[in-house]
C-alpha atoms as an extended CHARMM CRD file, in Angstrom:
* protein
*
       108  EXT
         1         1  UNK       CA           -103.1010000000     -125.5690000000      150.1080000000  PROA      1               0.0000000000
         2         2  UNK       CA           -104.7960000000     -126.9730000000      146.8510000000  PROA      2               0.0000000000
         3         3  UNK       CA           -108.5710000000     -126.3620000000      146.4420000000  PROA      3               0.0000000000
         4         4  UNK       CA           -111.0740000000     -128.1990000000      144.8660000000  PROA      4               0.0000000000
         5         5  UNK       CA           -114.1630000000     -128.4120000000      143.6140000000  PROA      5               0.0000000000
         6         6  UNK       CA           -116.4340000000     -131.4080000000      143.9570000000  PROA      6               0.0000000000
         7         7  UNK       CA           -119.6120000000     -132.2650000000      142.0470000000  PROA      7               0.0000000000
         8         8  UNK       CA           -121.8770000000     -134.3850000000      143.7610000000  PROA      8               0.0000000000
         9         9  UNK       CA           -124.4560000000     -136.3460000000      141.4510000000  PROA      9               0.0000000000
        10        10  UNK       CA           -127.5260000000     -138.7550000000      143.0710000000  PROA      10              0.0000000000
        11        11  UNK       CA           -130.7920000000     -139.3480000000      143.4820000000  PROA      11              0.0000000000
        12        12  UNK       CA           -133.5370000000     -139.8970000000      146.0790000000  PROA      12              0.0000000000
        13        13  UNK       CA           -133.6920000000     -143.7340000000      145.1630000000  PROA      13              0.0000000000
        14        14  UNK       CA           -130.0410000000     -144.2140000000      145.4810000000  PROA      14              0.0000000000
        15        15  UNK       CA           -130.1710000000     -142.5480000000      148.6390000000  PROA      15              0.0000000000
        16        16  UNK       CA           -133.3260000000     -144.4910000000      150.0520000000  PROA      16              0.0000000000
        17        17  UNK       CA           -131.6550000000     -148.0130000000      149.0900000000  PROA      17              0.0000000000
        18        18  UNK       CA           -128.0580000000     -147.0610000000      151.0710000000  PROA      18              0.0000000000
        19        19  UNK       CA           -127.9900000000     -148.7810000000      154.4330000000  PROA      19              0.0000000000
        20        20  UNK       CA           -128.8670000000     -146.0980000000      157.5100000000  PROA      20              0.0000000000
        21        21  UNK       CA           -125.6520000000     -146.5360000000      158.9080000000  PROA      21              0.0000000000
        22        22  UNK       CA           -123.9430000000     -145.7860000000      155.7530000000  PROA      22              0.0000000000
        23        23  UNK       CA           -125.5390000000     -142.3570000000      155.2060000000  PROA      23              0.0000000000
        24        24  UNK       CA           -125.0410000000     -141.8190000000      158.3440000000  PROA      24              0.0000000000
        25        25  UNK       CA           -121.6860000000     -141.7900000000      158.3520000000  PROA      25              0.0000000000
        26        26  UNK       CA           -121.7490000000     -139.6220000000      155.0910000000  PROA      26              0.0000000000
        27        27  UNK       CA           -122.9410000000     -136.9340000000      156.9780000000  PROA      27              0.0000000000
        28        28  UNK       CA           -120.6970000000     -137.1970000000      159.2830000000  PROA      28              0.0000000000
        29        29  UNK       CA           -117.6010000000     -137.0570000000      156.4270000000  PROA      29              0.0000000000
        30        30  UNK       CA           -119.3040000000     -134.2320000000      155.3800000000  PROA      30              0.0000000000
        31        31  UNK       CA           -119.4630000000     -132.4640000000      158.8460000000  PROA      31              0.0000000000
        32        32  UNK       CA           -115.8840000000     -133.5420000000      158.9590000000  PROA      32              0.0000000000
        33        33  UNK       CA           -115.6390000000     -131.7430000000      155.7560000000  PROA      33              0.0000000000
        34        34  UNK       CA           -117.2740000000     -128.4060000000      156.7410000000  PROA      34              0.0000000000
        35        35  UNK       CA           -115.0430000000     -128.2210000000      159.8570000000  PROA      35              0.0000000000
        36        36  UNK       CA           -112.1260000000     -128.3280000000      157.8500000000  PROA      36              0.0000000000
        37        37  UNK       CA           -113.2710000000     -125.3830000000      156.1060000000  PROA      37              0.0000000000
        38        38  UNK       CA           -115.1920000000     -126.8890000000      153.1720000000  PROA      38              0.0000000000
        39        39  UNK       CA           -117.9470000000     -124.8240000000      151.2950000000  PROA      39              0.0000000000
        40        40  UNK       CA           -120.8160000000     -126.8230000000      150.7340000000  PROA      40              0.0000000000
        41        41  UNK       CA           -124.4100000000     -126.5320000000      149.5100000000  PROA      41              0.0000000000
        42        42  UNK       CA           -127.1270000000     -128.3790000000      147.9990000000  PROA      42              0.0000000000
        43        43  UNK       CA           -127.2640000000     -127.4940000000      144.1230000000  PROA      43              0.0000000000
        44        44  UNK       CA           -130.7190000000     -125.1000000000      143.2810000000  PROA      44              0.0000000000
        45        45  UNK       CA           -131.9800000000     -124.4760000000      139.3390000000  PROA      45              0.0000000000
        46        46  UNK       CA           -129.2760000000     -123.5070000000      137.5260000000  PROA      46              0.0000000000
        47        47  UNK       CA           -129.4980000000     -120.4760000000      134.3860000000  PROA      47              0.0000000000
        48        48  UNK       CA           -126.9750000000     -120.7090000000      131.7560000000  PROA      48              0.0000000000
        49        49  UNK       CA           -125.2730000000     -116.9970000000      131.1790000000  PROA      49              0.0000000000
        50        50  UNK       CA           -123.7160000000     -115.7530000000      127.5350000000  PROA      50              0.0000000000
        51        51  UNK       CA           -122.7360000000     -112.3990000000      126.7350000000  PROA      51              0.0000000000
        52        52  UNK       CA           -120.8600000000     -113.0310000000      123.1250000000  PROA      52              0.0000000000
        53        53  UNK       CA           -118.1200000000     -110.2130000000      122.3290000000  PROA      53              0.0000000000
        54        54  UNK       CA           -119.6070000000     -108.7370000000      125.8490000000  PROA      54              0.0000000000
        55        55  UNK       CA           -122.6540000000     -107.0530000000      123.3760000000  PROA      55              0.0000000000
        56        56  UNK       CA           -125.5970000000     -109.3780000000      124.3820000000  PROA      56              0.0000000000
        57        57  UNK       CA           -126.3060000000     -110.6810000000      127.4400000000  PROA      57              0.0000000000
        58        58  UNK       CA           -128.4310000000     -113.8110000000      127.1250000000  PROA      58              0.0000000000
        59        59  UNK       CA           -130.0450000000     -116.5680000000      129.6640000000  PROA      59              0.0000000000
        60        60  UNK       CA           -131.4790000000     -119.9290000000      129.6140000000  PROA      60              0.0000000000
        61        61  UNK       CA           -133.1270000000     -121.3530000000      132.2980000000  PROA      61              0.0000000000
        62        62  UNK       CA           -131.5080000000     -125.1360000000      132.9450000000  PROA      62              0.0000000000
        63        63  UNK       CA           -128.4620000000     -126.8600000000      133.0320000000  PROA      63              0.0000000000
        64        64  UNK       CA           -125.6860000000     -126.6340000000      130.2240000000  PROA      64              0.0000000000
        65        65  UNK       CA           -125.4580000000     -130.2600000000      130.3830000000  PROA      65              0.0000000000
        66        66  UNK       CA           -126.8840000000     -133.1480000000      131.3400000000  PROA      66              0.0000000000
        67        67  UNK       CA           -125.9710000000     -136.6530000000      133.2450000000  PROA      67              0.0000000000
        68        68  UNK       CA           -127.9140000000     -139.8300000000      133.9910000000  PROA      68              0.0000000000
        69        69  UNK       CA           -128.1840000000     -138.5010000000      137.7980000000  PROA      69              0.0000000000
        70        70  UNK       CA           -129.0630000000     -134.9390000000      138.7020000000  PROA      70              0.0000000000
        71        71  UNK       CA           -126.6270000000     -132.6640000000      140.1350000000  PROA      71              0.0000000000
        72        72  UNK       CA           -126.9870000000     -133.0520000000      143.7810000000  PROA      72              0.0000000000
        73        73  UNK       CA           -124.4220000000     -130.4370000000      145.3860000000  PROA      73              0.0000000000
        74        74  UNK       CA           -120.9890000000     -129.1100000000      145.5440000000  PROA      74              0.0000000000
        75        75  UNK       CA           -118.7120000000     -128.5520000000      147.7700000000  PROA      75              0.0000000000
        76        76  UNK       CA           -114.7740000000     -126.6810000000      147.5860000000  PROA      76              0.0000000000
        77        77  UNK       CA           -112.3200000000     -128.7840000000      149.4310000000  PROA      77              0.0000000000
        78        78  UNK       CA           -108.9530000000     -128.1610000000      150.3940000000  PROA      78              0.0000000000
        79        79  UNK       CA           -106.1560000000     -131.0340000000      150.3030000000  PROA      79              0.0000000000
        80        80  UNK       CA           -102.3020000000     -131.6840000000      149.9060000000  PROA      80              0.0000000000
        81        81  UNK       CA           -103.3250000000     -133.4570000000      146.6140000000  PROA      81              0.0000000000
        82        82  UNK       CA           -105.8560000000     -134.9020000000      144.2640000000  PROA      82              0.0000000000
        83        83  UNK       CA           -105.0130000000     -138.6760000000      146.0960000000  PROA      83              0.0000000000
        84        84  UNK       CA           -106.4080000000     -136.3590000000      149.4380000000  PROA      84              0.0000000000
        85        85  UNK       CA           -109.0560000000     -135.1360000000      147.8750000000  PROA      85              0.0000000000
        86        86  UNK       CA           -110.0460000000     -138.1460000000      145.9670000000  PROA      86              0.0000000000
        87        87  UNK       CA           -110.2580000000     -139.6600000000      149.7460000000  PROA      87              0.0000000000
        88        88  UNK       CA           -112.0050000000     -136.8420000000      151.5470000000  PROA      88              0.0000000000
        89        89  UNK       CA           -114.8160000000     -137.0240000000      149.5090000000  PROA      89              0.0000000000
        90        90  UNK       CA           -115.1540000000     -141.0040000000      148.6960000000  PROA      90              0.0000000000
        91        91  UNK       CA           -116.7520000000     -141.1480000000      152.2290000000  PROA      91              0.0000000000
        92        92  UNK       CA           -120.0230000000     -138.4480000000      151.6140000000  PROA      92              0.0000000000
        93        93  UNK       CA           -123.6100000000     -138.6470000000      150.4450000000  PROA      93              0.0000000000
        94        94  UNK       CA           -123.1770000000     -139.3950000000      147.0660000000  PROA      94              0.0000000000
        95        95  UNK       CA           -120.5130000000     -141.1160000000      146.7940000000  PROA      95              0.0000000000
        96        96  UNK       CA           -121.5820000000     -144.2350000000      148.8930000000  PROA      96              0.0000000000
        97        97  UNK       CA           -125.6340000000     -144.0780000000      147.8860000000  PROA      97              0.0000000000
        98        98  UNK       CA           -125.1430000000     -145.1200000000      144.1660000000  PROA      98              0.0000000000
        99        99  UNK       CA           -124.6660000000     -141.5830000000      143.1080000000  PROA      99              0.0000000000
       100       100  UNK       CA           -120.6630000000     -140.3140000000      142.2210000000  PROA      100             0.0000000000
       101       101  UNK       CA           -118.5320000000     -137.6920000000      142.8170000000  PROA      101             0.0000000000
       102       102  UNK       CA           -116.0980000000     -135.1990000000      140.6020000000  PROA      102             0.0000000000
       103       103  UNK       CA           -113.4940000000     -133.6730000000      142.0030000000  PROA      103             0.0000000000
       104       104  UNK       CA           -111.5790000000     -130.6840000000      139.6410000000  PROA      104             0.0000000000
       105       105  UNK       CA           -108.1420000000     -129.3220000000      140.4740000000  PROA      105             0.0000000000
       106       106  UNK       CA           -108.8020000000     -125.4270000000      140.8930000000  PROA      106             0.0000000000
       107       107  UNK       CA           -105.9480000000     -124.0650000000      138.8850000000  PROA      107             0.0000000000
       108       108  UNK       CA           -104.6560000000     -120.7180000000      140.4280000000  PROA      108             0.0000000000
């Protein structure tokens, strides 16, 4: 089956303002998620790694890039499709509490 990898991007505030019932039942899509066989986790302080022409290893603490909303998570989904996995994850955290979600097609 397809895999993919999901970026999750929100913030406390967007979280906070989301209706109980609402993030609730993100969590739940996100149990849902794990049972299915998802990887998930809850994104930690990133280092950036180059080692150009494999002579010089070098690191930079922080993210590569930057967005309007920190990084929140990720996750690696399985589904039939990107129209499957576009719907598996339009239900969790960030998502639905003003935050948004990429999903990228794992090429094998």
């Amino acid at each position: 089956m397809p895999r993919f990898v999901t970026i999750g991007y929100g913030d406390q505030a967007g979280y906070d303002r989301t209706p109980r019932p609402v993030r609730d039942a993100a969590h739940e899509q996100d149990a849902k998620l794990r049972a299915e066989g998802a990887l998930m986790g809850i994104a930690g302080t990133p280092v950036q790694v180059r080692n150009p022409d494999a002579a010089q290893l070098e690191t930079r603490d922080g993210p590569f890039m930057s967005s309007a909303l920190p990084i929140a998570g990720f996750a690696l989904i399985e589904a039939a499709d990107l129209a499957e996995a576009i719907e598996k994850v339009s239900r969790v955290p960030c998502a639905v509490a003003h935050g948004v979600v990429e999903v990228w097609p794992l090429k094998e």
